[in-house]
Each structure stands twice: as structure tokens, then as C-alpha cells.
ZAMARDREN-588279 format. One record per residue (C-alpha): residue in three letters; x, y, z; residue number from 1. Coordinates in Angstrom, 1 decimal, always signed. Example, Ala and Ser with C-alpha at 12.3 -4.5 7.8 and 13.67 -1.06 7.14 Angstrom:
! residues 2
 residu     px     py     pz num
    ALA  +12.3   -4.5   +7.8   1
    SER  +13.7   -1.1   +7.1   2
***
This chain:
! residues 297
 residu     px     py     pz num
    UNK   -9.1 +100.7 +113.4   1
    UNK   -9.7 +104.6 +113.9   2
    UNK   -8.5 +107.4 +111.9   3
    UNK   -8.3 +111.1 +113.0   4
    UNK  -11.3 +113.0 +111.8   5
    UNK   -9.6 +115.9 +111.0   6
    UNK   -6.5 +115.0 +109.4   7
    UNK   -6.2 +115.5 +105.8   8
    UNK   -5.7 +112.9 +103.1   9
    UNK   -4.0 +113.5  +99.8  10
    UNK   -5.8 +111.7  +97.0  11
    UNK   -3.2 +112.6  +94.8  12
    UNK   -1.3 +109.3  +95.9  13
    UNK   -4.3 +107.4  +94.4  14
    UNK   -5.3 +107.4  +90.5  15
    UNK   -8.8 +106.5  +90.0  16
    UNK   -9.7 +104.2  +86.9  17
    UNK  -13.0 +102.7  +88.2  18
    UNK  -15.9 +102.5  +85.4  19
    UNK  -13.6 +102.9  +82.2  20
    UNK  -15.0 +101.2  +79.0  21
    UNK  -12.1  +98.9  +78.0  22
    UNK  -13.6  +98.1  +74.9  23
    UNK  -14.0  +94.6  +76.0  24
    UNK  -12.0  +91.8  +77.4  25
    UNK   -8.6  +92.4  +75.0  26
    UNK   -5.9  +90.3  +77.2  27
    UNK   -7.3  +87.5  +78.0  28
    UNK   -7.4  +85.9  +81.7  29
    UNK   -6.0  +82.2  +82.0  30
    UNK   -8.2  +79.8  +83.6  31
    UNK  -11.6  +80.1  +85.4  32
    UNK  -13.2  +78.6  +88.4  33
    UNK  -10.7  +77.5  +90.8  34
    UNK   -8.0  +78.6  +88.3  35
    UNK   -9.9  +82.0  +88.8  36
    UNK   -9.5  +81.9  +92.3  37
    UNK   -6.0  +81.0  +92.2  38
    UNK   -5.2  +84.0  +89.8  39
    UNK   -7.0  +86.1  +92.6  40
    UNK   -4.7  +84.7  +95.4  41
    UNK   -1.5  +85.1  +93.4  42
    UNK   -2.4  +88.6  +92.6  43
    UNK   -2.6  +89.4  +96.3  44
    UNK   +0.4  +87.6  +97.9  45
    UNK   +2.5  +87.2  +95.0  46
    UNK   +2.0  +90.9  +94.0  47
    UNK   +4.2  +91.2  +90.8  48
    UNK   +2.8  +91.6  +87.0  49
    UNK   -0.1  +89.6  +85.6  50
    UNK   +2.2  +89.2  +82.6  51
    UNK   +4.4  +87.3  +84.2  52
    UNK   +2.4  +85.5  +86.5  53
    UNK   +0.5  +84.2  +83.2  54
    UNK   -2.7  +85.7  +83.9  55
    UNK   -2.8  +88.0  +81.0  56
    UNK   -1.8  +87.8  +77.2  57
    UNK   -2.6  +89.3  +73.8  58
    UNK   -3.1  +92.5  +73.2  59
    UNK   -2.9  +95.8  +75.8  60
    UNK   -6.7  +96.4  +77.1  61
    UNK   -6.8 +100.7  +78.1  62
    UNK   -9.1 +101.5  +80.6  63
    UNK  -10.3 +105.3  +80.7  64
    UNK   -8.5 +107.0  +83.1  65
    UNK  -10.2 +109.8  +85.3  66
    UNK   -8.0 +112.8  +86.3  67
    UNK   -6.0 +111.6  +89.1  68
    UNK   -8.1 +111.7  +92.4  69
    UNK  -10.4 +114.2  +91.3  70
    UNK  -13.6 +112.3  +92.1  71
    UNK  -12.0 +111.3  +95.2  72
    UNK  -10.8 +114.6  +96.2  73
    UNK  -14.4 +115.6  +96.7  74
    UNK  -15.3 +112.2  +98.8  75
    UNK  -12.0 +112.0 +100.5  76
    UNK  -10.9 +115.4 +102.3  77
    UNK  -10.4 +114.1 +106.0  78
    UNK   -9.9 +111.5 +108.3  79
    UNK  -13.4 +111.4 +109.0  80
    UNK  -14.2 +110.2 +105.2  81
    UNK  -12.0 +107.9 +106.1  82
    UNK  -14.0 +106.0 +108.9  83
    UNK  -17.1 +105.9 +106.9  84
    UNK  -16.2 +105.3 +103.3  85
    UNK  -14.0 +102.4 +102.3  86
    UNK  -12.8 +104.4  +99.4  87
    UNK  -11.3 +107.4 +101.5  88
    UNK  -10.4 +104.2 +103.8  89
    UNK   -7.7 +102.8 +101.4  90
    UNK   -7.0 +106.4 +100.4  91
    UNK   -5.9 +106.8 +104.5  92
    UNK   -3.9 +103.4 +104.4  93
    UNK   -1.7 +104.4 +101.7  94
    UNK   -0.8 +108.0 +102.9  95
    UNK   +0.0 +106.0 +106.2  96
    UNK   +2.3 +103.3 +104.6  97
    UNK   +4.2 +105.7 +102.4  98
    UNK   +4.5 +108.0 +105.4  99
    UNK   +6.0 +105.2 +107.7 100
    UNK   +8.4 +104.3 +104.6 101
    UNK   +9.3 +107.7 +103.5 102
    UNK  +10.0 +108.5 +107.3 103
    UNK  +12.1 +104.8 +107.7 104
    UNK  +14.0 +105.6 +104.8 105
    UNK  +15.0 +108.8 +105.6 106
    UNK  +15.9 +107.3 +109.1 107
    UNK  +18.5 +105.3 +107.3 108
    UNK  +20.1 +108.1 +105.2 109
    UNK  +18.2 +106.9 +101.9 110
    UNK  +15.1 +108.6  +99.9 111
    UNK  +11.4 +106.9  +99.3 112
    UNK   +9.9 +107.2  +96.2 113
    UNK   +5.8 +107.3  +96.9 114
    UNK   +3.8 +105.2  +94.5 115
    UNK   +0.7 +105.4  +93.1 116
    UNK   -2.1 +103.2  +93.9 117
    UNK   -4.0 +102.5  +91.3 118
    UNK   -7.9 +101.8  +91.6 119
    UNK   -9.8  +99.2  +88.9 120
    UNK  -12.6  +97.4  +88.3 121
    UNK  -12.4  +96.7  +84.9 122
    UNK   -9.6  +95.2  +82.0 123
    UNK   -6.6  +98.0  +83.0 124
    UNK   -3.4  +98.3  +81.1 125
    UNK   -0.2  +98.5  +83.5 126
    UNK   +3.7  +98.6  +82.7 127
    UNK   +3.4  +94.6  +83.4 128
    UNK   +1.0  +94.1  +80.8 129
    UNK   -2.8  +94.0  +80.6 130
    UNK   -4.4  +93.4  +83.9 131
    UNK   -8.0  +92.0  +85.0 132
    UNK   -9.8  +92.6  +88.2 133
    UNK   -9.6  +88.7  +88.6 134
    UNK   -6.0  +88.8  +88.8 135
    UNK   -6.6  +90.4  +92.6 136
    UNK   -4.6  +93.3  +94.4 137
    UNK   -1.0  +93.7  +92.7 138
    UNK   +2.4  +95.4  +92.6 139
    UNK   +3.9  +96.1  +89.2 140
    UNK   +7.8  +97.2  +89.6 141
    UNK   +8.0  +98.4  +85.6 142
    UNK   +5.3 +101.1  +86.4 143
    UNK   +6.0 +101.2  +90.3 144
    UNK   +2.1 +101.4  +90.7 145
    UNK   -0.3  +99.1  +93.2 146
    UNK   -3.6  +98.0  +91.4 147
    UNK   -6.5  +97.4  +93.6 148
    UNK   -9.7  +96.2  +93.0 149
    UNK  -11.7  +97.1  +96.1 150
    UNK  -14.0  +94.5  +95.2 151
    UNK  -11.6  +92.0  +96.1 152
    UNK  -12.2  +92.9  +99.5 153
    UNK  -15.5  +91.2  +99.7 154
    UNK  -14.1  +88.1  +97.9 155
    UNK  -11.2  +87.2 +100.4 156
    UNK  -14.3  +87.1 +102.5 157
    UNK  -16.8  +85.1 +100.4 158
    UNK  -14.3  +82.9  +98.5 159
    UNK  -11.6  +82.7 +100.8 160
    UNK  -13.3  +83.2 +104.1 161
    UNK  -11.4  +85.5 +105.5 162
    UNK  -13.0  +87.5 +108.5 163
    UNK  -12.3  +90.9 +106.4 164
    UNK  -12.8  +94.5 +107.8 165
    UNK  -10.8  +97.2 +107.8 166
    UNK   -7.2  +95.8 +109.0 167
    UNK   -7.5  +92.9 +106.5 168
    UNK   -8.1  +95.2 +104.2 169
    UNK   -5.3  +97.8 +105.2 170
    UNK   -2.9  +94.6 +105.6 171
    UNK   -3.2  +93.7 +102.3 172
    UNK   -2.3  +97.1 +101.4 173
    UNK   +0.5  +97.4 +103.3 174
    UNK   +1.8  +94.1 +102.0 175
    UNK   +1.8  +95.4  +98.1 176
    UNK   +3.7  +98.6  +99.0 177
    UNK   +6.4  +96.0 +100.7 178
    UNK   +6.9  +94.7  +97.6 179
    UNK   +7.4  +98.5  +96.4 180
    UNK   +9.9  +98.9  +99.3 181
    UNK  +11.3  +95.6  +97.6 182
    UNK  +11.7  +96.8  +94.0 183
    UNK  +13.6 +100.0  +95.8 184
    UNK  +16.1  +98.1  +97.6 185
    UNK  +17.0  +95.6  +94.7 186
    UNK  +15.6  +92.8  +96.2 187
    UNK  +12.5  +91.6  +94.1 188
    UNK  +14.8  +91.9  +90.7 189
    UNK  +17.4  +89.7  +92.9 190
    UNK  +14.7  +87.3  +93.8 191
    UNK  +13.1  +86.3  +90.4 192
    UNK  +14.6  +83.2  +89.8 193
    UNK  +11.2  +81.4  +88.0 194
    UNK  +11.3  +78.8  +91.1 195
    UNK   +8.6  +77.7  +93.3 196
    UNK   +8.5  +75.5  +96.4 197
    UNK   +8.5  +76.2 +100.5 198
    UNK  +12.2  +77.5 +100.4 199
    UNK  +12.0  +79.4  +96.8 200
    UNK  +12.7  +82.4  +96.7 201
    UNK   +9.2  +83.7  +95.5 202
    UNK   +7.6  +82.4  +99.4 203
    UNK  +10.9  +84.2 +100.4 204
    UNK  +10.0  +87.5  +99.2 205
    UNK   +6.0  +87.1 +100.0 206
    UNK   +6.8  +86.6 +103.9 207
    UNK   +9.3  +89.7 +104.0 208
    UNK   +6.3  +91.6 +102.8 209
    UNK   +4.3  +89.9 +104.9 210
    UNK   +7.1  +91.3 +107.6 211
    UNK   +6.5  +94.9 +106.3 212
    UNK   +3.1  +94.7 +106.5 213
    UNK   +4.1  +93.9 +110.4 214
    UNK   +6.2  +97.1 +110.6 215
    UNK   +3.9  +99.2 +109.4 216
    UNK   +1.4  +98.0 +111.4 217
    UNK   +3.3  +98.3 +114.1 218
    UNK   +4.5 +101.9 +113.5 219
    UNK   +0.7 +102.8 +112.3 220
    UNK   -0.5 +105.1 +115.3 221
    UNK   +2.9 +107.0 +115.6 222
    UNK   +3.3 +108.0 +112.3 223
    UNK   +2.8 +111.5 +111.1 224
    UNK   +1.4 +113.0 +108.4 225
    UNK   +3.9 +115.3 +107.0 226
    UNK   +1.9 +117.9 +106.1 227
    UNK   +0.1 +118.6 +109.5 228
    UNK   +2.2 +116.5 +112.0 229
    UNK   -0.7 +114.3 +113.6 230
    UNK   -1.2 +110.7 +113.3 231
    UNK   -3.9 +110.2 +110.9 232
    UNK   -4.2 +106.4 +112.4 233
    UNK   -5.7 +106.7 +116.3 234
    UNK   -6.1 +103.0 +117.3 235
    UNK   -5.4  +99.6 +115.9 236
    UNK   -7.0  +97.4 +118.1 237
    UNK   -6.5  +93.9 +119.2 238
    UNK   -9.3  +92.8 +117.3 239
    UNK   -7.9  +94.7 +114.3 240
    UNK   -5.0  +92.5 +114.4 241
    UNK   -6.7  +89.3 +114.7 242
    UNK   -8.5  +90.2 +111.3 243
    UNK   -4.9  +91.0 +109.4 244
    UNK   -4.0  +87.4 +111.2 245
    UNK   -7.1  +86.0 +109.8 246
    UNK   -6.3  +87.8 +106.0 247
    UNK   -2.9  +86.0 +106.1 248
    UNK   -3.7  +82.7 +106.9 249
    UNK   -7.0  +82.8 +104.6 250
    UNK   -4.3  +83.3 +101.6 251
    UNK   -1.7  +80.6 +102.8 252
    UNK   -0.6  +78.4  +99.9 253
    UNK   -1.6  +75.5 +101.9 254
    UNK   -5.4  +77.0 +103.1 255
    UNK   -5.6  +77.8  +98.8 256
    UNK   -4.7  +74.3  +98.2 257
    UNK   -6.7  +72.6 +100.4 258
    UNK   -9.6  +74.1  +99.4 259
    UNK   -8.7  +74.0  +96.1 260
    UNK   -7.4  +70.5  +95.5 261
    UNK   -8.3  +68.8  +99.2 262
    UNK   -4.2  +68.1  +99.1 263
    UNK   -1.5  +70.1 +100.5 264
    UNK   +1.4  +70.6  +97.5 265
    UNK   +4.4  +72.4  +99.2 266
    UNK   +6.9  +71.8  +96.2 267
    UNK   +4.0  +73.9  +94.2 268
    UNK   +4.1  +76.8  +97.0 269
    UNK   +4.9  +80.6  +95.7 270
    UNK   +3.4  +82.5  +98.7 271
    UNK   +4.5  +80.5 +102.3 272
    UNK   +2.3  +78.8 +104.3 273
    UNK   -0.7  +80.0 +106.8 274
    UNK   +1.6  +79.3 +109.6 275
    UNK   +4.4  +80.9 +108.2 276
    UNK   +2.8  +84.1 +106.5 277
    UNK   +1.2  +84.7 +110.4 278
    UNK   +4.6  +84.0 +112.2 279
    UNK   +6.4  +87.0 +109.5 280
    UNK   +3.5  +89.4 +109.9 281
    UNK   +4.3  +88.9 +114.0 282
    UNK   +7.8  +89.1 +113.6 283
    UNK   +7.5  +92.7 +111.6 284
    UNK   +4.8  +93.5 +114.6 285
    UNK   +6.5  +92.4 +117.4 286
    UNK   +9.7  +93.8 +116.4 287
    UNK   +9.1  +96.6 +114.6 288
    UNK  +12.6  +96.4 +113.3 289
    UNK  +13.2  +96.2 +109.5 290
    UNK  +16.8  +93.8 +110.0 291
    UNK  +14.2  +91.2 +111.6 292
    UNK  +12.8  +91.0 +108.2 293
    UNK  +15.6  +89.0 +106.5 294
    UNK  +13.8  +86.0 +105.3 295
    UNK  +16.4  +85.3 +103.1 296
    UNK  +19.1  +85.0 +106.1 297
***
């Protein structure tokens, strides 16, 4: 995965809260060990708030907020930042996603909202609720933000065994700002029914992000930047692809369960299977058309 060295990034669509003093634990997490790692998962394919998910409770934990991409307006100024930092690399992934949907949208006579992404590594307060870094990447659609711990990165790796690098990295980005695209269109209120199982409607919603993630992905080297005109993706290799593959099965309900538990549980499923979180990620990729994305058809 290549970005243009001289294409700008706008940090402004990233709010830095990395190294804020919480004043200690405040929410508190549910669970530990594999429970841990399970709260990690759901946080990354589930995507929605760690209130509801039951990873959180008790009181709101505040983390200190910087000023909004100020520290990572002086790291992240160009494409080039972007190939070497993995910072300035998620900063490049998010102006590319919000640029493919803001460009869809307006394809289709409708308006994108951009959302913030935000980035913690501590106890964060969110419009879902307090948050923990152990909850994993999420979406929250009362705030319209996506929280990232970019440690998690190195997690999916080490606990999950994902492959990783940077496509595994950009597809899980990609995947929370589906669910934003969700919370626009009406579909993730719609699909909240408290239900789990291989036919909810919770592993419905995680594969047609899943599918986004393929669209975007798809789109990724032929879409603009607005303010200059230029790709600021230049190649996403075949290699690249493998690795967002390899991120999607890694996070399968049935992979987590297996290692988990040694026994596959489908009626417990929220997130889709290995198998069936690749096949949606293909189908957005192959396709590259959003009505191939019904996976509630």
C-alpha cells in the first residue's frame, strides 16, 4: 500500500486524545483474559458503543483532550508522512474513506457527513458511554465518532494472529466508517434488535461493513482528494489484499471461538463467520457496487 508523497492530509478529521490522565480506571471493563480478548474483538467487528455492548459501566472516565490534530498537524503534512509513520498512516486512510463516501454520496444525490476519528490509549469518555482501550477499534452513532487504539494493531497480530500491516490496518478502518455510512442511512438504528446468532441481524450489519470496507478498497487508488485533485492512495497491491483477507478471517466469530473455547457456537455469533466476513469484503471488492451490499436481501 503506497500513498502519494506529496499529497496533503487534513488532520483536522482526526482528534487526538493519546496520553490523557483519566484519573484512573472510572468505568469499569467487564471480564478479563479471554473475556478481554473478546471485548477486543467485539469492539472491532461489532463497532457500536461499549455501553451497550457491556463492556463499560459506572461512572463517565474524561480523558484530556489535545487540540484537535495539533500534534499531528506537525507529524502528518503529506503523503510521504504517511508511508513512514503509522500515525499519519491512519490519518491518510480516513481522508481516503470519507473522500470515497462523500464522493458516493454525492453520486447518488445525497450529502456525507465526515466523522471524526478519534485516537486513545487510555479510559476515554464517548457519547456511548465510557470507553477502554480493551474494548478495541469502535463506532459510536450518538457521538458519530470512530475510536481507535493504534495499539490494537499489534494485538490482532499477537492475540489474534492476524498477518497485520498496513491494509489490515486500513481495513479495519474502513470497516468502522461503514458502520458510520450505516448510522446515515438508518440502517444500524433499524438493525438493533438485541439478537445474536448466524442469521441476526447484528452478523447482518458486521458483513455489509465488511462489504464497504470492499468498496472502498476497491475505489481506494481512484479517489481524489478534494482539495488538490490527486489520489492520495497510489497502489494497493495483491499482497495488500491478502493481509485485509487475513484481518477478516483472524476476527471471524468462529476463528474467536475456537480459540477461545476449542468449540464452534454459531447460535452465540454477532460478527459472521471467517468464511463469510472474506466472501462480503470480496463481494464489496469485486463489485465495487454499493446495491451488492444488501446482506439483509
Amino acid at each position: 500500500m503506497r500513498f502519494d508523497d506529496d499529497t496533503p492530509l487534513d488532520t483536522s478529521q482526526v482528534q487526538d486524545r493519546r496520553g490523557g490522565s483519566g484519573g484512573g480506571p472510572g468505568g469499569k471493563l467487564v471480564g478479563g483474559g479471554i473475556a478481554g480478548l473478546l471485548a477486543v474483538v467485539i469492539g472491532l467487528v461489532l463497532g457500536i458503543s461499549p455501553d451497550q455492548l457491556g463492556l463499560s459501566g459506572g461512572s463517565d472516565t474524561v480523558s484530556d483532550t489535545r487540540a484537535a490534530g495539533a500534534g499531528l498537524a506537525r507529524s502528518c503534512s503529506t503523503g510521504r508522512d504517511a508511508n513512514a509513520q503509522e500515525q499519519c498512516r491512519i490519518v491518510a486512510v480516513v481522508n481516503s474513506v470519507q473522500a470515497y463516501w462523500t464522493a458516493e454520496f454525492s453520486r447518488r444525490g445525497a450529502a456525507y457527513r465526515t466523522a471524526p476519528t478519534v485516537f486513545f490509549d487510555a479510559p476515554v469518555s464517548t457519547g456511548c458511554g465510557p470507553a477502554d482501550p480493551r474494548t478495541g477499534p469502535f463506532y459510536c452513532p450518538a457521538d458519530r465518532k470512530v475510536y481507535i487504539d493504534l495499539n490494537f494493531f499489534q494485538t490482532l497480530q499477537t492475540q489474534f494472529g492476524a498477518k497485520g500491516g498496513p491494509f489490515a490496518e486500513s481495513y479495519v478502518v474502513a470497516h468502522e466508517y461503514g458502520h458510520h455510512v450505516q448510522n446515515l442511512t438508518g440502517v444500524l438504528s433499524a438493525a438493533q434488535d438485541g439478537r445474536s446468532g448466524a442469521d441476526s441481524a447484528s452478523v447482518r450489519v458486521e458483513l455489509q461493513a465488511d462489504c464497504y470496507a470492499g468498496l472502498w478498497a476497491k475505489n481506494a487508488t481512484r479517489t481524489l482528494n478534494p482539495a488538490t485533485g490527486t489520489s492520495l492512495i497510489t497502489a494497493v497491491t495483491p499482497d495488500d489484499i491478502a493481509r485485509g483477507l487475513d484481518a477478516a478471517a483472524a476476527v471471524g466469530d468462529d476463528t474467536i471461538q475456537s480459540r477461545a473455547q476449542g468449540r464452534v457456537t454459531p447460535d452465540a455469533w454477532t460478527h459472521g463467520s471467517a468464511a463469510q466476513r472474506q466472501q462480503w469484503f470480496t463481494t464489496g471488492l469485486r463489485t465495487g457496487d454499493l446495491a451488492a451490499c444488501d446482506t439483509f436481501g
